[in-house]
Biopython code that builds the backbone (N, CA, C, O; Angstrom):
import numpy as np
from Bio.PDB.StructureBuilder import StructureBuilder

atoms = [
    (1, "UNK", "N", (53.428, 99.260, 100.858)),
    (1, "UNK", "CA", (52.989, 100.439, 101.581)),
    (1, "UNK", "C", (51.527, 100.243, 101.977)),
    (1, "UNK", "O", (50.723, 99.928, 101.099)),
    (2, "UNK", "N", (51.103, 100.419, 103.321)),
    (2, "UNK", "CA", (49.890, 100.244, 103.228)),
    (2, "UNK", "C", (48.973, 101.913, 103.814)),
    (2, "UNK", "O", (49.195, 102.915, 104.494)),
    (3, "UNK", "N", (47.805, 101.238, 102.924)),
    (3, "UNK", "CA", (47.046, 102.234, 102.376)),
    (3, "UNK", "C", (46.438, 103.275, 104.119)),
    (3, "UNK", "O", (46.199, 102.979, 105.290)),
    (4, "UNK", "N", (46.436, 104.320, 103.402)),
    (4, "UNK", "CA", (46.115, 105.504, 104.540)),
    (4, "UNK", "C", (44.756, 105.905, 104.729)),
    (4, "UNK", "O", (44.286, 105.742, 103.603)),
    (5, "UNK", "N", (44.085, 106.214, 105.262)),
    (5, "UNK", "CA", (42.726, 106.743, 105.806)),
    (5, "UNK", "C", (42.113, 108.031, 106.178)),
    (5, "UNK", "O", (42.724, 108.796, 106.925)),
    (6, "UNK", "N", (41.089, 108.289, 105.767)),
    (6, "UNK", "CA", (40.669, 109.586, 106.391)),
    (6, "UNK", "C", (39.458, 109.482, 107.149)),
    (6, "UNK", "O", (38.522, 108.854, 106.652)),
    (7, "UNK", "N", (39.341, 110.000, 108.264)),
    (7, "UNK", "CA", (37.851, 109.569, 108.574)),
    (7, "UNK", "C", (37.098, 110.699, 109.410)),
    (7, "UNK", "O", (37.683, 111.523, 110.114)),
    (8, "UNK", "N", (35.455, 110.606, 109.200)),
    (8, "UNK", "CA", (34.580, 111.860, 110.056)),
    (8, "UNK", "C", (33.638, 110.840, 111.145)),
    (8, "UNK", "O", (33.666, 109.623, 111.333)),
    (9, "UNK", "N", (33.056, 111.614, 111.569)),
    (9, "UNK", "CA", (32.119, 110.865, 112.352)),
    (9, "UNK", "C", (30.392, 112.057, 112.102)),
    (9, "UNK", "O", (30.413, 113.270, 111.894)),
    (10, "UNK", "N", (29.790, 111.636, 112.160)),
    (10, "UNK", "CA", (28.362, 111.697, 111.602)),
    (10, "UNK", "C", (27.769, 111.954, 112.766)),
    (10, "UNK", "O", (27.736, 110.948, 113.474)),
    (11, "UNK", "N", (27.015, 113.425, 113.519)),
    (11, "UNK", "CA", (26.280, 113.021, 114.929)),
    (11, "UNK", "C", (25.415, 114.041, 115.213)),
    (11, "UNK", "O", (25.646, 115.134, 115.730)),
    (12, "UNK", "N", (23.906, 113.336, 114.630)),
    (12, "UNK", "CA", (22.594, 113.809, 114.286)),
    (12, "UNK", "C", (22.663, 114.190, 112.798)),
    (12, "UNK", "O", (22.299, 113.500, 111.846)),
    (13, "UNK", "N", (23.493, 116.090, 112.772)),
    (13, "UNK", "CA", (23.069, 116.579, 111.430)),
    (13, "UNK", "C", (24.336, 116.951, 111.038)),
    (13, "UNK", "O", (24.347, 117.652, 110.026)),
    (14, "UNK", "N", (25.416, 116.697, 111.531)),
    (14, "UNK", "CA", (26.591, 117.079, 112.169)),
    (14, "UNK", "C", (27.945, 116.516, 111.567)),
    (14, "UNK", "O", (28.262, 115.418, 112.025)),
    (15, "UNK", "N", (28.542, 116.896, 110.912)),
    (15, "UNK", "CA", (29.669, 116.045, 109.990)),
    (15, "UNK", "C", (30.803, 116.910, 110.771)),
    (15, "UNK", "O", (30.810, 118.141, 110.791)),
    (16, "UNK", "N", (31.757, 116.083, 111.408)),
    (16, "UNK", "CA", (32.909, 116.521, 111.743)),
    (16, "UNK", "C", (34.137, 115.762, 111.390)),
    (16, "UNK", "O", (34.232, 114.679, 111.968)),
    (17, "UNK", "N", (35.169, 116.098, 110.517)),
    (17, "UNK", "CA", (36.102, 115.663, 110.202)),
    (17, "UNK", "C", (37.270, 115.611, 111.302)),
    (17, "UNK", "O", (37.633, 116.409, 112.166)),
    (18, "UNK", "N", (37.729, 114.266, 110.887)),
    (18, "UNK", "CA", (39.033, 113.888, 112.044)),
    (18, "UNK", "C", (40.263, 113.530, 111.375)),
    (18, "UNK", "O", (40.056, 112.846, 110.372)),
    (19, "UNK", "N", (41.557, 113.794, 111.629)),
    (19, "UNK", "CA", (42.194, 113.097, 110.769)),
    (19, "UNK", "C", (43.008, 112.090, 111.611)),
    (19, "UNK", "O", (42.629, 112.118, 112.782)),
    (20, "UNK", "N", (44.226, 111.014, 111.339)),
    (20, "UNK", "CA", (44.642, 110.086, 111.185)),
    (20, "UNK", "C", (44.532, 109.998, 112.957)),
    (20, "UNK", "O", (44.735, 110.978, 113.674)),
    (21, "UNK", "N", (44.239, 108.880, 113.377)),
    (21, "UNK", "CA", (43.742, 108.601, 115.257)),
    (21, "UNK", "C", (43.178, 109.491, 115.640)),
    (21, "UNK", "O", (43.632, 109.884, 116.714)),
    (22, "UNK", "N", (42.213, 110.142, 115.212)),
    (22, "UNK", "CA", (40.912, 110.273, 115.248)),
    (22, "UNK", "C", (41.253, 112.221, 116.056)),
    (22, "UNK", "O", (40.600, 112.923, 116.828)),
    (23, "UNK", "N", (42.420, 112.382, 115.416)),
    (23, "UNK", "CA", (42.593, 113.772, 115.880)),
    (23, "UNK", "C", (42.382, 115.100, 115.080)),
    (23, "UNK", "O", (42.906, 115.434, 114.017)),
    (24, "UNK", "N", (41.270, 115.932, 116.045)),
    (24, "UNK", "CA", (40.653, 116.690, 114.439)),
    (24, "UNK", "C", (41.930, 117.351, 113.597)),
    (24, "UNK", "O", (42.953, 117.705, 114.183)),
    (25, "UNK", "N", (41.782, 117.461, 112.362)),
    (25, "UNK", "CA", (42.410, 118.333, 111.780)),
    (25, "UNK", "C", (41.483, 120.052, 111.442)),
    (25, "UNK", "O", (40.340, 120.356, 111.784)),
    (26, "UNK", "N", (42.388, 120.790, 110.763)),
    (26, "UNK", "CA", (41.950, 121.929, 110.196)),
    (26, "UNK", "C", (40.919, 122.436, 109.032)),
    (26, "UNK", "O", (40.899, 123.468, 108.362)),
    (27, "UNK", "N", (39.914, 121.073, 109.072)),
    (27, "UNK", "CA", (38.980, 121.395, 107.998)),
    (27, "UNK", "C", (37.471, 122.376, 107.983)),
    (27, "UNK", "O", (37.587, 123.122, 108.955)),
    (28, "UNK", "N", (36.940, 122.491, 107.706)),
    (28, "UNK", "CA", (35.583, 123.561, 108.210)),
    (28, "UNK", "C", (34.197, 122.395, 108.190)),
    (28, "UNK", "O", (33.715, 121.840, 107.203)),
    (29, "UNK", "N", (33.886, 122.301, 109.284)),
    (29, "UNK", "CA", (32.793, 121.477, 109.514)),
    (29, "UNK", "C", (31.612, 122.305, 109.049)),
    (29, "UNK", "O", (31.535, 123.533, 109.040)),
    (30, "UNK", "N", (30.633, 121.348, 108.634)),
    (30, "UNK", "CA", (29.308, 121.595, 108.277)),
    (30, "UNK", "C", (28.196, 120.932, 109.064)),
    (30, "UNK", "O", (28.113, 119.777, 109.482)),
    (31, "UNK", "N", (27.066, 122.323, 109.195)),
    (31, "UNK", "CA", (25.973, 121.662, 109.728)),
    (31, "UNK", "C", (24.985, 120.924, 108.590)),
    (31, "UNK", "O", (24.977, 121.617, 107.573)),
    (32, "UNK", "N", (24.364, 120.032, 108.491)),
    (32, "UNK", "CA", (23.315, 119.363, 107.613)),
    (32, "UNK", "C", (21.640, 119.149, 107.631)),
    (32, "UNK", "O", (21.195, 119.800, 108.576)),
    (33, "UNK", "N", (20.838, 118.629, 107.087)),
    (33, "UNK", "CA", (19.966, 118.079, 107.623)),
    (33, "UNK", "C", (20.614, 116.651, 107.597)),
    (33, "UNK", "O", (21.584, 116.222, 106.972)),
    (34, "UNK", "N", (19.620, 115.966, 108.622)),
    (34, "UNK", "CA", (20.228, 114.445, 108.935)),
    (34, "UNK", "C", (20.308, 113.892, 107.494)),
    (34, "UNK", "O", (21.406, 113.445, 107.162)),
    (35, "UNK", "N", (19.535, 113.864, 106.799)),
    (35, "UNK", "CA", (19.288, 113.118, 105.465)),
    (35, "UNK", "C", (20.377, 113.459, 104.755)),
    (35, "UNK", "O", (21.247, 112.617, 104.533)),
    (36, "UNK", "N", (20.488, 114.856, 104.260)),
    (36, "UNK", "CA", (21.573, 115.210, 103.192)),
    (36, "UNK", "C", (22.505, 115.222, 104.056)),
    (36, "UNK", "O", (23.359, 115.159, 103.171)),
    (37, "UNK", "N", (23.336, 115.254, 105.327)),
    (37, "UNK", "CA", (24.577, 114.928, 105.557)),
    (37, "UNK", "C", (25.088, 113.066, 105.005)),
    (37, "UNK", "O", (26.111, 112.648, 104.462)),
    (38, "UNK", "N", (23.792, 112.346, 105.483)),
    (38, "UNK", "CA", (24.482, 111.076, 104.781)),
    (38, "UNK", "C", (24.581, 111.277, 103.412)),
    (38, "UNK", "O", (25.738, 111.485, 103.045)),
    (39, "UNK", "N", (23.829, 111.282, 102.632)),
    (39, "UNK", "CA", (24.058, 111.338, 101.447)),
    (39, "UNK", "C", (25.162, 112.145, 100.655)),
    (39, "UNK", "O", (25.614, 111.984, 99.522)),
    (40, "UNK", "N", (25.460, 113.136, 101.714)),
    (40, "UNK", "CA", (26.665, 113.707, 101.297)),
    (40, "UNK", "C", (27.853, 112.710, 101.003)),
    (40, "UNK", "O", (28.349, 112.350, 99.936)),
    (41, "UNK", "N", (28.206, 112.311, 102.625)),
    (41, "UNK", "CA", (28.910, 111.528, 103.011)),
    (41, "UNK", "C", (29.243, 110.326, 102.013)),
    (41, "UNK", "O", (30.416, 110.052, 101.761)),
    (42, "UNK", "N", (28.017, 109.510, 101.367)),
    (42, "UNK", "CA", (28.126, 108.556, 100.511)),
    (42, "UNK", "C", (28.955, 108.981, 99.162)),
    (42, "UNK", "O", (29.930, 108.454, 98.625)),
    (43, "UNK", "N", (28.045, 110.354, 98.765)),
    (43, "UNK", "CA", (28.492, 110.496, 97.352)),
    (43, "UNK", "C", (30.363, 111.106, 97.510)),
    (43, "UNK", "O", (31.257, 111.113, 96.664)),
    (44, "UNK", "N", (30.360, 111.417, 98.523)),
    (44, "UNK", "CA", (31.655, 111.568, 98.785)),
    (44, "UNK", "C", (32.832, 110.283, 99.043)),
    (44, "UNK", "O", (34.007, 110.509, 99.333)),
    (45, "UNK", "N", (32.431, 109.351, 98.925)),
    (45, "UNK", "CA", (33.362, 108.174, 98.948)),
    (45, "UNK", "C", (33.586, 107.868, 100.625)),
    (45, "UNK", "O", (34.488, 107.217, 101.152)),
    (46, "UNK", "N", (32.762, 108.374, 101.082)),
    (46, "UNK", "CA", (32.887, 107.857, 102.681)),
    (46, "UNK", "C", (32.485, 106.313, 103.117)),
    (46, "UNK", "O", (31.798, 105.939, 102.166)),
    (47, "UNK", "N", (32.547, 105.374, 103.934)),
    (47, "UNK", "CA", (32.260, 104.090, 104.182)),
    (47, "UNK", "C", (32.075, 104.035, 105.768)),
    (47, "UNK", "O", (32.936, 104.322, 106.599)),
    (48, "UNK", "N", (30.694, 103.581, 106.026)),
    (48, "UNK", "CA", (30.334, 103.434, 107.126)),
    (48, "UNK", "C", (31.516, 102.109, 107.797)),
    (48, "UNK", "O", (31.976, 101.070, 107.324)),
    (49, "UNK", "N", (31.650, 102.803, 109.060)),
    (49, "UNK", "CA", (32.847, 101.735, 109.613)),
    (49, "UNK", "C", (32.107, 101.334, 110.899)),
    (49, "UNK", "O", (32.222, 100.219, 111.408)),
    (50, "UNK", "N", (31.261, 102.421, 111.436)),
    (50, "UNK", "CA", (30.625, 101.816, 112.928)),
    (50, "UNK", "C", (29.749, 102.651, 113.572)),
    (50, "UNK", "O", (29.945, 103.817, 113.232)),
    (51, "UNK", "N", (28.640, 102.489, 114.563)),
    (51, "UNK", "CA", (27.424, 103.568, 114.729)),
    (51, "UNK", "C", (27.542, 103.033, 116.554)),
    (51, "UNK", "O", (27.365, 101.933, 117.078)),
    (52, "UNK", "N", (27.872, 104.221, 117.057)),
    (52, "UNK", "CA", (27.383, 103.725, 118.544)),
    (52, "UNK", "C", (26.841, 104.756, 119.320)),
    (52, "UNK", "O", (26.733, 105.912, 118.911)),
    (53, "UNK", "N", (26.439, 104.306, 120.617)),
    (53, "UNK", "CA", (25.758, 105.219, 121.177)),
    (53, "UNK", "C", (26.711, 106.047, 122.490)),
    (53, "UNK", "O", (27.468, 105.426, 123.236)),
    (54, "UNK", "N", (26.556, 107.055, 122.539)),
    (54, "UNK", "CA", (27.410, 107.847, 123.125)),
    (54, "UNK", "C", (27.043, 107.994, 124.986)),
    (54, "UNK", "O", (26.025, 107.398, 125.337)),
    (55, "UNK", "N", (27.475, 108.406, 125.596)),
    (55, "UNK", "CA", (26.967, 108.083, 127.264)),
    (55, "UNK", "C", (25.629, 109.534, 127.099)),
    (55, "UNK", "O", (24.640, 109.591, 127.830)),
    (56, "UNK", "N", (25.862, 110.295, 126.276)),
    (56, "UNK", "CA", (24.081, 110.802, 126.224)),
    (56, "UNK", "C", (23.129, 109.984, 125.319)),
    (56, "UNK", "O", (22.005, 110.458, 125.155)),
    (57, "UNK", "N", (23.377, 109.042, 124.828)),
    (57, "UNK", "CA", (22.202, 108.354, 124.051)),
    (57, "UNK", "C", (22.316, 109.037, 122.605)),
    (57, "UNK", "O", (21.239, 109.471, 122.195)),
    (58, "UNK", "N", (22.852, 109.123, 122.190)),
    (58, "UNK", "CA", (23.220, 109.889, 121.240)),
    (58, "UNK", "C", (24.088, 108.934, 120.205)),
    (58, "UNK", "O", (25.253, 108.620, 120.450)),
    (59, "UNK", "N", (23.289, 108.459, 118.869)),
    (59, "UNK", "CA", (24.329, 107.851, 118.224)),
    (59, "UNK", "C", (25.304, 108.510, 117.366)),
    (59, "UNK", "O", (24.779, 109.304, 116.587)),
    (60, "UNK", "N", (26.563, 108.415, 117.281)),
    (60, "UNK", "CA", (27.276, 108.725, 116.924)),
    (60, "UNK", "C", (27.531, 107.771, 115.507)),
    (60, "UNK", "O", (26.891, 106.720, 115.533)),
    (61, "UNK", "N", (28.038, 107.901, 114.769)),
    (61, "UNK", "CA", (28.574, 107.032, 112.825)),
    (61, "UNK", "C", (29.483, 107.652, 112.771)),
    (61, "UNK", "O", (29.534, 108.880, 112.838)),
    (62, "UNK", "N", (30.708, 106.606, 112.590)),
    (62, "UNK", "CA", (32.007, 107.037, 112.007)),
    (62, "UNK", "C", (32.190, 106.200, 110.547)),
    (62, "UNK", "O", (31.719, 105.134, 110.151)),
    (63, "UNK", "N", (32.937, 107.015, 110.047)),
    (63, "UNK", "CA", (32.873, 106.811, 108.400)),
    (63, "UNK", "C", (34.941, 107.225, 108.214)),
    (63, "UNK", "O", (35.600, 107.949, 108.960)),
    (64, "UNK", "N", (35.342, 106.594, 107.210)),
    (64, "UNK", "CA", (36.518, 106.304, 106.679)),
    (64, "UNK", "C", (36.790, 106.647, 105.029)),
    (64, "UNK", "O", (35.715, 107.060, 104.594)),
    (65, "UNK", "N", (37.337, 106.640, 104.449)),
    (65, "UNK", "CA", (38.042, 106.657, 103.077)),
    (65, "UNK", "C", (39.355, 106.896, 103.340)),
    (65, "UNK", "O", (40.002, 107.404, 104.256)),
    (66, "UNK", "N", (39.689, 106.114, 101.711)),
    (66, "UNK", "CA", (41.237, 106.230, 101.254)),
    (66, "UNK", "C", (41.957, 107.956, 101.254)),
    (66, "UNK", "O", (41.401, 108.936, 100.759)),
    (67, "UNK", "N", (42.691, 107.951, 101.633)),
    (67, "UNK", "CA", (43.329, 109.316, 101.418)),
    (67, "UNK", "C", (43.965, 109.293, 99.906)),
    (67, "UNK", "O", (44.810, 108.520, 99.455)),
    (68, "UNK", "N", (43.212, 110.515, 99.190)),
    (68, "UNK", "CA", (43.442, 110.626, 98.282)),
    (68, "UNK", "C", (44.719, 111.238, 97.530)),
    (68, "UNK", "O", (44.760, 111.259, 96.300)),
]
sb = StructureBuilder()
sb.init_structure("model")
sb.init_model(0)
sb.init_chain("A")
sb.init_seg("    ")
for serial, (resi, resn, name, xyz) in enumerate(atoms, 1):
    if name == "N":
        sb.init_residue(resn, " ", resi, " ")
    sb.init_atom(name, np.array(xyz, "f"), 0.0, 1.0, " ", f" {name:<3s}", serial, name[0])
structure = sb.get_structure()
């Protein structure tokens, strides 16, 4: 069986959860400061997967974990 995924994307202060192909699900997003949203993110078992820049210049971080 192979293993399943959950993933958000990170953008500025901005944590928005997505679920499986990147389609949001029903969770309640939070606003952050930039700092404590990563650190959230970490202590939460999240894993940086990729950081790009968006057509406003705007980087975007998407992050992954195992579905628990």
């Amino acid at each position: 069986m192979s293993q399943r995924f959950e993933h958000c994307r990170l953008i500025g202060n901005k944590i928005t959860y997505l679920g499986r192909d990147l389609i949001f699900e029903d969770k309640k997003d939070r606003t952050w400061t930039e700092s404590s949203a990563w650190d959230h993110l970490e202590k939460e078992g999240w894993e940086l997967v990729a950081v790009v820049t968006d057509k406003n210049g705007q980087q975007v971080a998407y992050f992954k974990r195992p579905v628990r």
